[in-house]
ZADO-1210 file (C-alpha; in nm, 4 decimals, padded with zeros to 6 digits):
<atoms>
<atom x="04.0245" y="11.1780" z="09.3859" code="UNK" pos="1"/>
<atom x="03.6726" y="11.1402" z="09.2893" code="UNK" pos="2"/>
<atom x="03.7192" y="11.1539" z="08.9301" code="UNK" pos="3"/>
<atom x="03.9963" y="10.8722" z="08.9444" code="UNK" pos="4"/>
<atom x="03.7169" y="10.6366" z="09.1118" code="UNK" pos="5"/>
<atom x="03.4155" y="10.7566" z="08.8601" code="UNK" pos="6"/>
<atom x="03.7239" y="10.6465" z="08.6131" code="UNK" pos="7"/>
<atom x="03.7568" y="10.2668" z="08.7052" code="UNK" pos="8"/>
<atom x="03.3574" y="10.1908" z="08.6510" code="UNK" pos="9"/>
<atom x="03.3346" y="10.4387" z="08.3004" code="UNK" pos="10"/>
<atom x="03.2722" y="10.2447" z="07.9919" code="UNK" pos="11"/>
<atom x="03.3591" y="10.5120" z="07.7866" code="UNK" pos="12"/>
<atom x="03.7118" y="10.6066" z="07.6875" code="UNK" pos="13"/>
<atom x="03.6547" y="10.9703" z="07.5685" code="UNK" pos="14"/>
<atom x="03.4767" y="11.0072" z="07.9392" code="UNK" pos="15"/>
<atom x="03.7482" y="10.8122" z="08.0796" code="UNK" pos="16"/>
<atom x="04.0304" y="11.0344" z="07.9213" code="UNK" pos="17"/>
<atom x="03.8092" y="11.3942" z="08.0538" code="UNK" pos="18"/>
<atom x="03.8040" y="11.2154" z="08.3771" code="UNK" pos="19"/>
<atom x="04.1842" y="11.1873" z="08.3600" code="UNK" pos="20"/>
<atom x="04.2277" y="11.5023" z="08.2840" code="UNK" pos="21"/>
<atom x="04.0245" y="11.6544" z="08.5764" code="UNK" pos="22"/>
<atom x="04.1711" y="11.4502" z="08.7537" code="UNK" pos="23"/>
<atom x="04.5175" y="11.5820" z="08.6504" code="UNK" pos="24"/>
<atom x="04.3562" y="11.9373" z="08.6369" code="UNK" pos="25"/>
<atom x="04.2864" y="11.9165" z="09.0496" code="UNK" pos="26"/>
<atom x="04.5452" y="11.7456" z="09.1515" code="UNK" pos="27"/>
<atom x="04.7724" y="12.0602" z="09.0305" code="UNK" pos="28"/>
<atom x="04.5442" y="12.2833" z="09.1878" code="UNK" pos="29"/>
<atom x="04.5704" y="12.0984" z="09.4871" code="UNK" pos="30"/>
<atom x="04.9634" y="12.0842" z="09.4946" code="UNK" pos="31"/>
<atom x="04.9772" y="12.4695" z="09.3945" code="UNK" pos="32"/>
<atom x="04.7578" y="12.5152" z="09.7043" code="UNK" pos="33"/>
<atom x="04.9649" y="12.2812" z="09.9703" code="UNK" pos="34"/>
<atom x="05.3174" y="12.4676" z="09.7861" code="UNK" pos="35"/>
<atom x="05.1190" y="12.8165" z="09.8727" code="UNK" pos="36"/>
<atom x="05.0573" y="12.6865" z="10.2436" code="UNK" pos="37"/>
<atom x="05.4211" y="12.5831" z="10.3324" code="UNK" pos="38"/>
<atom x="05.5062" y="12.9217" z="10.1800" code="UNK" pos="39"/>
<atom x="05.2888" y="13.0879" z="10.4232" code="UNK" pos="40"/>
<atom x="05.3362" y="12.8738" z="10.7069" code="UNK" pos="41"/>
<atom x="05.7066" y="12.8599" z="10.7108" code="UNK" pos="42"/>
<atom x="05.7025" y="13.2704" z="10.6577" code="UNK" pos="43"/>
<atom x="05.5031" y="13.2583" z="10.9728" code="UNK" pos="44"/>
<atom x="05.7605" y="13.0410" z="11.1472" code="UNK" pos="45"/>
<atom x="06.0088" y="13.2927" z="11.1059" code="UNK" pos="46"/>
<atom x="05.8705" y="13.5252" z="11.3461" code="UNK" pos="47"/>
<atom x="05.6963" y="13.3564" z="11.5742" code="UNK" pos="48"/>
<atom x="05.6198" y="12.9790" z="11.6965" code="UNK" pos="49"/>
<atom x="05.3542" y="12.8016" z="11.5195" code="UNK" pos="50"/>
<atom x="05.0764" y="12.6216" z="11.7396" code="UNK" pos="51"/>
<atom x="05.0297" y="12.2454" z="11.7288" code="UNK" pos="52"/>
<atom x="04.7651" y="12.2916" z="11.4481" code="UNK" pos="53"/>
<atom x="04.9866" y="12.4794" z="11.2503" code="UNK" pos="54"/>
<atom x="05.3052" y="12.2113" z="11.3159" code="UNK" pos="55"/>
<atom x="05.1156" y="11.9403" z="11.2014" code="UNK" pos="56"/>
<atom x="04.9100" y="12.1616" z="10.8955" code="UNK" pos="57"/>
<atom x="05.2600" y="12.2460" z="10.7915" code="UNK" pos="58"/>
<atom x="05.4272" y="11.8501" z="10.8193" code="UNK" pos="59"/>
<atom x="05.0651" y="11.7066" z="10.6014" code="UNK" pos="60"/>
<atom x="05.1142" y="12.0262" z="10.3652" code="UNK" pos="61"/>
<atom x="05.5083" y="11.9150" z="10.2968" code="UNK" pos="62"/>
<atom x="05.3624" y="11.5582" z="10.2406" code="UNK" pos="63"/>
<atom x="05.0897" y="11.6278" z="10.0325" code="UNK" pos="64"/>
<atom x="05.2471" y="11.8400" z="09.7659" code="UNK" pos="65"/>
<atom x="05.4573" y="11.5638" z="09.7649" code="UNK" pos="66"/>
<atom x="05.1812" y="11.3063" z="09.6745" code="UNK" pos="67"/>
<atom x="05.0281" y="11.5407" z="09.4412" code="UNK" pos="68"/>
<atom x="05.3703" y="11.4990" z="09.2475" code="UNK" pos="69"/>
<atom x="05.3227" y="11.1108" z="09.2374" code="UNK" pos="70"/>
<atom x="05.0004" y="11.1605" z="09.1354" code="UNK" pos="71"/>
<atom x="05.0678" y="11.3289" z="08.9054" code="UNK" pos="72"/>
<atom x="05.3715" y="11.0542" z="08.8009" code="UNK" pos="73"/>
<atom x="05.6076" y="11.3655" z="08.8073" code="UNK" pos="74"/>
<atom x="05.8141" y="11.1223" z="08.9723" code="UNK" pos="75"/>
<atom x="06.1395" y="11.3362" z="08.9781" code="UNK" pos="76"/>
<atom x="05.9861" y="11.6052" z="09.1161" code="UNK" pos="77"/>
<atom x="05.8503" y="11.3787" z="09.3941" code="UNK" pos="78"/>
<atom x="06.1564" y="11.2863" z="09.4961" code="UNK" pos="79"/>
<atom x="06.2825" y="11.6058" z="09.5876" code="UNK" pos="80"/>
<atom x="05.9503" y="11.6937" z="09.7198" code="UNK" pos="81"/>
<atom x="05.9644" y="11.3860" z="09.9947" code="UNK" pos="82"/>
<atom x="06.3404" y="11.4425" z="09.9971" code="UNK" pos="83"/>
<atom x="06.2093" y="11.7676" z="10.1537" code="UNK" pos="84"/>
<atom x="06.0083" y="11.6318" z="10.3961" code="UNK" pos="85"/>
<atom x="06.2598" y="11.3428" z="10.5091" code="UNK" pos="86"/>
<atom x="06.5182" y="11.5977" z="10.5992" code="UNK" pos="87"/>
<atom x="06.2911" y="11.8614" z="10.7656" code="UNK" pos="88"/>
<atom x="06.1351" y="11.5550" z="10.9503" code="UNK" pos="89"/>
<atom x="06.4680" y="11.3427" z="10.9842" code="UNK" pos="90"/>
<atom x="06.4382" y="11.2731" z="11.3606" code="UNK" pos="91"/>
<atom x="06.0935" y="11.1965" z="11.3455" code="UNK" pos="92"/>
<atom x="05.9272" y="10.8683" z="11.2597" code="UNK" pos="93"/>
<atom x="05.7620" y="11.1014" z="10.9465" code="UNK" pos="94"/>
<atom x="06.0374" y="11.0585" z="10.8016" code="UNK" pos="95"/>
<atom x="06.0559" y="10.7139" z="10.7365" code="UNK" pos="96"/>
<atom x="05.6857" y="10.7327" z="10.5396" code="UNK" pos="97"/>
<atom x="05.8636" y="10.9811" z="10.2835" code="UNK" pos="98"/>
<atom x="06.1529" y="10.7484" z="10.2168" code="UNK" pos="99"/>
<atom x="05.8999" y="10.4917" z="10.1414" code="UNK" pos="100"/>
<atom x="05.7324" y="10.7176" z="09.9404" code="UNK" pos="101"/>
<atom x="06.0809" y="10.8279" z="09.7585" code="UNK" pos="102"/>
<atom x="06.1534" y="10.4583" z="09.6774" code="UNK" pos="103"/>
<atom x="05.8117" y="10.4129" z="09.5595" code="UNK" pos="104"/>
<atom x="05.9101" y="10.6793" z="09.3084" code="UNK" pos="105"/>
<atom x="06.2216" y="10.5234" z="09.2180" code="UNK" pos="106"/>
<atom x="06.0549" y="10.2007" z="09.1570" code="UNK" pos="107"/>
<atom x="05.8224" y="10.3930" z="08.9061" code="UNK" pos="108"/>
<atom x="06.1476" y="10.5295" z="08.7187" code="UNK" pos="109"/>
<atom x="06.2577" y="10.1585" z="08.6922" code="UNK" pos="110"/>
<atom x="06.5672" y="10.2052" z="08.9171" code="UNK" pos="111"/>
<atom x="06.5013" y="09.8920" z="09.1499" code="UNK" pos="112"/>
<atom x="06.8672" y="10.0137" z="09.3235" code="UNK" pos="113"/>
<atom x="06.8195" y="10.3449" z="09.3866" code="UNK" pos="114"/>
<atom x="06.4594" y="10.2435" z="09.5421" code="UNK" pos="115"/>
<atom x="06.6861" y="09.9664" z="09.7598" code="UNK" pos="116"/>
<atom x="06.9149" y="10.1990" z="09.9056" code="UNK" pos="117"/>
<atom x="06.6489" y="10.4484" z="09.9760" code="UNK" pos="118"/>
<atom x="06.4880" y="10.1742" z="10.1878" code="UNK" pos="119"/>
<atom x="06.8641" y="10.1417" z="10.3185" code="UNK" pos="120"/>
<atom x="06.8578" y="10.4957" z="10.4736" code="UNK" pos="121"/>
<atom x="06.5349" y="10.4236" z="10.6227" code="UNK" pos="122"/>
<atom x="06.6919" y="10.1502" z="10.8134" code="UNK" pos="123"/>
<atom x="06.9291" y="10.3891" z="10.9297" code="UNK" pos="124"/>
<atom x="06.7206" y="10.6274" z="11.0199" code="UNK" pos="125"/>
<atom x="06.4557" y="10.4194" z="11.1782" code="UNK" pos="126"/>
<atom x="06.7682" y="10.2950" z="11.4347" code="UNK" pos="127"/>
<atom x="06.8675" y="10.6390" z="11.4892" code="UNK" pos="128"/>
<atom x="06.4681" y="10.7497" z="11.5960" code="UNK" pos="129"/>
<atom x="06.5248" y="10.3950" z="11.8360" code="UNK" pos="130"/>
<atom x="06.2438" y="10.2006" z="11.9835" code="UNK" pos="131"/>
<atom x="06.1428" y="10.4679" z="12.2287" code="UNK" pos="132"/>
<atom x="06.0186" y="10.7428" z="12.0135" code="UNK" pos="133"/>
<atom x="05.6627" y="10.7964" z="12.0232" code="UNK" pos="134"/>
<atom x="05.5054" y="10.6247" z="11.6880" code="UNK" pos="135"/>
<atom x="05.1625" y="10.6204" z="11.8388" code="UNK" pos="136"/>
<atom x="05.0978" y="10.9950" z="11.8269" code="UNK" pos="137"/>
<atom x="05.2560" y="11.0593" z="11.4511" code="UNK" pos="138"/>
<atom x="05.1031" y="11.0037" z="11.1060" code="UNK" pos="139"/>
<atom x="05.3377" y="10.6772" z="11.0791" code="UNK" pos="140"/>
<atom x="05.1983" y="10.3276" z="11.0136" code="UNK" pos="141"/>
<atom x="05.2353" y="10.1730" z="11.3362" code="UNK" pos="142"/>
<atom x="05.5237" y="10.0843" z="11.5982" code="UNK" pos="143"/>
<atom x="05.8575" y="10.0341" z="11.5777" code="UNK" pos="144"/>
<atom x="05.9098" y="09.6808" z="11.5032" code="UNK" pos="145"/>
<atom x="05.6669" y="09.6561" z="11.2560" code="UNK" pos="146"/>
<atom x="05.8594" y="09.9595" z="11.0440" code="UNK" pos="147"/>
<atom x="06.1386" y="09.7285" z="11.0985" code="UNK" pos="148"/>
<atom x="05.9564" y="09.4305" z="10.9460" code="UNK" pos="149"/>
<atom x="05.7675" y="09.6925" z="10.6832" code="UNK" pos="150"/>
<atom x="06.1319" y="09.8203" z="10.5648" code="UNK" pos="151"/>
<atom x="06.3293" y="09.4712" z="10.5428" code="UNK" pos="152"/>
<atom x="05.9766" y="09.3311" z="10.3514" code="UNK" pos="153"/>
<atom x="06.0167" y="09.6233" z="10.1040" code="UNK" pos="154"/>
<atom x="06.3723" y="09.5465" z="10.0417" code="UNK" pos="155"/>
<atom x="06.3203" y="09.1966" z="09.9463" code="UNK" pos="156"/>
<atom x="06.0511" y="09.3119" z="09.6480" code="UNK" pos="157"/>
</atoms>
């Protein structure tokens, strides 16, 4: 990300465009890398248990390949990549960060309903998880009721 902040202060557009373009550069080496890791990682998974380290290496890794996709504005692609995530994670309050994510996406590809009823199945799945899962210990924003404030917010934009 370092070239995308040199980029906002750079007077210059051809530096500005070879900043782009390492930045566009390492953010595919970076999503190459996190696909290579859930490669290995789930491999792994199939013949024994992974530790706690490797759990939670393995959720960020499914995330983050998915982010390098937005980055990238491979929008499409990010879709699928969070749709991934949501349904590997679909019990878990994870989950509900990659449908935000997903309608992000679909806001970005100018479909303001498809990005709506994404936030719809977050609902959903955000009463399903209930009030008593443990959102303190996960990579989630914050509690319960504020996801259920966050969500409704987003579907009013």
């Amino acid at each position: 990300k370092l070239p995308r902040y040199r980029l906002v202060d750079e007077p210059i557009e051809t530096t500005r465009e070879k900043l782009r373009e390492e930045t566009r550069k390492e953010l595919n080496i970076a999503h190459d890398q996190y696909q290579s890791l859930v490669q290995d990682l789930d491999r792994r998974q199939d013949t024994i248990a992974l530790s706690e380290i490797e759990r939670k290496t393995l959720r960020n890794c499914y995330f983050s390949q998915a982010d390098t996709l937005f980055d990238l504005e491979k929008f499409e692609e990010a879709i699928q990549a969070y749709s991934s995530a949501s349904n590997r994670y679909q019990h878990k309050p994870e989950a509900l960060e990659a449908f935000v994510r997903i309608a992000a996406c679909y806001r970005r590809l100018d479909n303001n309903a498809k990005a709506r009823g994404t936030l719809e199945q977050a609902k959903v799945v955000l009463s399903r998880i209930g009030e008593d899962a443990d959102f303190a210990t996960t990579t989630t924003r914050t509690s319960f009721v504020a996801w259920k404030d966050f969500l409704e917010w987003l579907s009013q934009i």
